[in-house]
N, C-alpha and C positions, 0 to 999 in steps of 0.2 A: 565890471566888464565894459570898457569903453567901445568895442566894436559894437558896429549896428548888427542889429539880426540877418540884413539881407545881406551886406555882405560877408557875414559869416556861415548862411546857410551855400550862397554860389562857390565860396572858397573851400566850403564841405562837399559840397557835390561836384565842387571843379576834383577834389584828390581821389573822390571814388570813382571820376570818370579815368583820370592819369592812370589809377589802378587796372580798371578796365579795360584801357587800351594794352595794356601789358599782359592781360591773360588774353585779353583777344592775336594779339601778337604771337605768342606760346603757340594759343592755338592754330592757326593759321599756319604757322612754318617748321610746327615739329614734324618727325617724322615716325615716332614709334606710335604704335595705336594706344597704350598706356594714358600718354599725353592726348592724342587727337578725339580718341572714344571714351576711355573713362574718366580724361578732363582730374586725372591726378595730379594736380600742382595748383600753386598758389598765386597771386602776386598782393603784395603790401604796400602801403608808404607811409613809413616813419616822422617825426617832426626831427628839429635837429638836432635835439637830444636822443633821438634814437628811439620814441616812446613810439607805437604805433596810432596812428591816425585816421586810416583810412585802407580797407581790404576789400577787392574784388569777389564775389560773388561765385566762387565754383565745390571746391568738394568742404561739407561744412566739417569735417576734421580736423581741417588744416585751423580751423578759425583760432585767431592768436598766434599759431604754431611756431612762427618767426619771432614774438618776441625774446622767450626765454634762450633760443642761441642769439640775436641780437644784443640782451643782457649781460649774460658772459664771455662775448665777446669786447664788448667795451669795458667790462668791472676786470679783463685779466687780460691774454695777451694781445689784442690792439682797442687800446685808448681813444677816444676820439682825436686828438691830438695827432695821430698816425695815421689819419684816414684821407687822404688826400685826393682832389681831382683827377680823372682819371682812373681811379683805383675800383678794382672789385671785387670781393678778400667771398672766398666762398670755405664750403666746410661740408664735411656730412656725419662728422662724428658724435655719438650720441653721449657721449661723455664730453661733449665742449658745448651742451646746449641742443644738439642735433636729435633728429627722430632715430630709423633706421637706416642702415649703409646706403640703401638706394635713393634715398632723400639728400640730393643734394640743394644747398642752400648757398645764394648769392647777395650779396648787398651792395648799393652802391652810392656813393657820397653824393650827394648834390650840391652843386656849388652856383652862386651868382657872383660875379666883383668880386670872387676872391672869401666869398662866404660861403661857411655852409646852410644850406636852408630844409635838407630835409635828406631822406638817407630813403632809397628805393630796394626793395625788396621780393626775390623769390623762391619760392622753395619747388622745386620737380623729380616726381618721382623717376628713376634711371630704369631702364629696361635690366640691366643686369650690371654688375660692381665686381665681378669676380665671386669668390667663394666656390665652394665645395657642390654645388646644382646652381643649372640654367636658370637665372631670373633671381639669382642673389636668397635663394628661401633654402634652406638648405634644415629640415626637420633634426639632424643628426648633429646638427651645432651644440658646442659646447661650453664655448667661446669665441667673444668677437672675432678674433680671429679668423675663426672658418665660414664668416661669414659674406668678405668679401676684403675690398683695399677701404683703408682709413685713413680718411683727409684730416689731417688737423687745417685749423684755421691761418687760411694764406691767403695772399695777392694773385690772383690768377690773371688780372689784370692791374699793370701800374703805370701810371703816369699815361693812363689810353693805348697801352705795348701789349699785347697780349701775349702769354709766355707759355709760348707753342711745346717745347721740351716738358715741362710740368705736364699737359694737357697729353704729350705723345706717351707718357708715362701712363695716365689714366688709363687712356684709350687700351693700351698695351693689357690691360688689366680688366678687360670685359670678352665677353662673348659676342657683343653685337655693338662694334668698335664705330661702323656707319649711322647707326640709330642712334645712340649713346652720344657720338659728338654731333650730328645733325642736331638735336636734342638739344644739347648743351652752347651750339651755336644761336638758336632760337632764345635760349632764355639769355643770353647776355645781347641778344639785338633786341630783346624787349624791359629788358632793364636801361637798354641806351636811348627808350623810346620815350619809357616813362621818365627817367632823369628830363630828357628837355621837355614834355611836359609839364613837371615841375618848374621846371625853370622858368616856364609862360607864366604861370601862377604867381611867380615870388617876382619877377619883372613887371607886374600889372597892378598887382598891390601892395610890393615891398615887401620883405623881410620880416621886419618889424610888425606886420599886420598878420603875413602868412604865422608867425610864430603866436602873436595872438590867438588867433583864430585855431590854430592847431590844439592850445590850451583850452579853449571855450571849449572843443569838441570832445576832449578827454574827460574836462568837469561833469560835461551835460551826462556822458555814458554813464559816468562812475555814480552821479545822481539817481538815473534811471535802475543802472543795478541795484542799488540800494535800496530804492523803491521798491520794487520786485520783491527784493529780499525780506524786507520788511513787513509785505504783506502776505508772506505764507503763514496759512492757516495752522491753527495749532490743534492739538487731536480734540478737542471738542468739532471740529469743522471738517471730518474726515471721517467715512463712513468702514461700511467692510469691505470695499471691493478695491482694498489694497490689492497690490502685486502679492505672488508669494513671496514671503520672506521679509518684509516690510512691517518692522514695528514701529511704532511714534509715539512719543512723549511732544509736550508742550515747545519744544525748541532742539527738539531728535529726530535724526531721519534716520532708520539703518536698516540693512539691506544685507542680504544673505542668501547666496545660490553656489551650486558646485558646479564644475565642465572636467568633462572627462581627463584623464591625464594626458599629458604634455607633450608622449613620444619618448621620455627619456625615462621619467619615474613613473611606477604604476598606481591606480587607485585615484577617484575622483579630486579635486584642488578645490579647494574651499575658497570664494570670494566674498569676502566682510567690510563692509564702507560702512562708516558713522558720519553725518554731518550736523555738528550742532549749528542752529541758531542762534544768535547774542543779538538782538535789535535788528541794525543792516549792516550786519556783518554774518559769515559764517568762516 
């Protein structure tokens, strides 16, 4: 690694602060109390490959949340190649990478001179999406379907146009049409805040450096997990005040509890996780 440490820890806390500013943004100009009180949403920033780098500090659920629709968004229908200045391709479907209907998810290109240098990101939960009950939760679902409108993966904004007919369409398609787009006004003016503070970052220390540095910070993480992972104790180092349900072998975690049934079939649901150990992996 040719970068120095200081400048790759200020370039590290220069992206958690960009981040920062864009949940504080969210917060600050939404208008449903979802966003304002329970602080449901995200914001990220990606390197230019799209890998994530850097996430603000709010509901720890979300934590990641954004890479896996980031990922299939670039492995199927828009390529980085297609991703241009100006542009900001949102989605909420859980079948394109996405969580639930009311999670909508934004991303947005960053560009310097004509380059991309890092991809900005956020995810917020929507007051209500349509479906079959108020607030998009609808117990008697059976299918996607009834549970609200499905965005596949589009341009909602292109070339800095925002395309208000799409967006009248949304709105069209909720119960609380002023919260919902105040809401969704807020997160693409905090995605336009964090794009030019990126843009500071990769103007001050170049491209070439930010994308370095981007990479040091992925290595270090994936180190660190590894670490972690490596020193979980094996059942010699583990006593009886396991959890219920909780057997262990030398490189076995597994876990076993039921919750009542679903609403739809009766009789408790059985929940079963196995996680082996292999060295620092699992």
């Amino acid at each position: 690694m040719s970068i120095n440490p200081v400048d790759l820890e200020i370039i590290r806390n220069a992206l958690v602060a960009a981040a920062e500013e864009m949940s504080v943004t969210v917060w600050r100009t939404s208008r449903s109390s979802v966003v304002r009180e329970i602080l449901d949403y995200s914001t990220c920033v990606f390197d230019h490959e799209g890998k994530s780098v850097a996430q603000a500090a709010r509901i720890p659920v979300h934590l990641n949340s954004m890479s896996a629709c980031l990922d299939d968004l670039l492995a199927g229908p828009l390529p980085l190649e297609q991703w241009h200045e100006g542009d900001v391709v949102l989605t909420n479907d859980p079948y394109a990478g996405g969580q639930h209907l009311c999670d909508w998810l934004t991303f947005a290109p960053v560009f310097v001179d004509g380059e991309r240098v890092a991809i900005a990101g956020i995810i917020v939960h929507h007051l209500d999406v349509g479906g079959g009950a108020p607030g998009s939760y609808d117990p008697r679902a059976t299918e996607i379907f009834q549970e609200g409108i499905r965005i596949p993966p589009m341009k909602v904004v292109k070339a800095g146009v925002r395309n208000d007919e799409v967006l009248a369409l949304l709105l069209r398609n909720t119960r609380e049409p002023d919260k919902v787009g105040g809401d969704f006004s807020s997160q693409l003016a905090a995605l336009a805040i964090g794009a030019e503070r990126i843009r500071d970052i990769a103007r001050r220390y170049g491209s070439a450096r930010l994308a370095e540095a981007s990479g040091a910070i992925r290595a270090q993480s994936e180190a660190a997990m590894r670490a972690a992972i490596a020193s979980l104790p094996g059942a010699g180092a583990r006593d009886a005040a396991e959890p219920r349900g909780v057997r262990c072998s030398t490189d076995c975690y597994e876990f076993e509890d039921f919750v009542d049934d679903d609403g739809i079939a009766t009789g408790p649901i059985r929940i079963h996780a196995v996680v082996r150990v292999r060295g620092d992996a699992v």
